[in-house]
N, C-alpha and C positions, 0 to 999 in steps of 0.2 A: 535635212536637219537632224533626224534620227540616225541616221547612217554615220556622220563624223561629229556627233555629238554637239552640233554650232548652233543648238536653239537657246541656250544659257546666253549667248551674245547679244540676242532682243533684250535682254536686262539690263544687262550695262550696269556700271558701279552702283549708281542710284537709280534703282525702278521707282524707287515712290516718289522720285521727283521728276523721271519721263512721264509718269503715268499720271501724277497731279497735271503737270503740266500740259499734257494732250487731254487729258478732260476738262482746263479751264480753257482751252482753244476751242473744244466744242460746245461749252456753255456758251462763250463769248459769241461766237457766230452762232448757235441758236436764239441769243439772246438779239443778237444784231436784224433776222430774217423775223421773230414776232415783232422787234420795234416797227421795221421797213411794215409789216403786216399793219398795225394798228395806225401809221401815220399815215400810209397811203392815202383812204379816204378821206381825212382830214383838208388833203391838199386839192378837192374837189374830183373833177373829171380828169385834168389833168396827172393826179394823180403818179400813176404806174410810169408814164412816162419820163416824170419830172421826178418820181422819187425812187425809182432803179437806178440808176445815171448817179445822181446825188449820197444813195447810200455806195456805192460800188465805188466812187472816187473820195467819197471819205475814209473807206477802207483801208484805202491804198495810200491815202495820205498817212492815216496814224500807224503804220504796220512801217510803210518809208522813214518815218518819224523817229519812231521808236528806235527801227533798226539802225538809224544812225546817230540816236542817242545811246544806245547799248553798245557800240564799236564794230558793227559788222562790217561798214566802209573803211576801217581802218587801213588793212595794209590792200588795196585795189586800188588803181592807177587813177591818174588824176583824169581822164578823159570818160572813163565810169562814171565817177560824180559829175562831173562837169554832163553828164547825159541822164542820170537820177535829175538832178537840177533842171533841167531843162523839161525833163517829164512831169516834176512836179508844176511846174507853172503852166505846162499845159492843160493841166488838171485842175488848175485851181480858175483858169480863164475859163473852163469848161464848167465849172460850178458855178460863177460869177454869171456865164451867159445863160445858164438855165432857170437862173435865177430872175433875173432879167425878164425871160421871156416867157417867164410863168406871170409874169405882171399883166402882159401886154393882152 
């Protein structure tokens, strides 16, 4: 980076909006890993088991969410989506069953 002067490239047009923006990624999931901290117990013994699972596929839901509210599925083939989709309902039957089976 010193040598052909290509450390000015981490900046990019806008730093202060990489750089807001990589520190409300790390609030966001700091803030994510105290919520998963403080609910844990709440959900008894079961707990860790039932609320790792649950925080980790709700991640994945609003990050999938987002990013195909925002356009990133846009120009990628229709057999992607059609397998984003299919992942997402795996996920959500995976939340539905854990759910389920924290009853039982």
């Amino acid at each position: 980076m010193k040598k052909h002067a290509s450390g000015r490239l981490f900046l990019g047009p806008r730093p202060d909006k990489t750089w807001g923006g990589s520190i409300l990624m790390g609030l966001l999931w700091g803030g994510s890993i105290f919520l998963y901290g403080a609910a844990a117990p709440m959900l008894g013994d079961i707990g860790p088991s039932i609320g790792w699972p649950l925080s980790l596929a709700t991640a994945l839901l609003v990050a999938n969410t987002a990013g195909f509210l925002l356009g990133e599925w846009r120009h990628v083939e229709r057999r992607a989506i059609q397998r984003m989709r299919g992942g997402i309902a795996v996920l959500i039957v995976a939340v539905v069953l854990c759910a389920v089976s924290s009853t039982l």
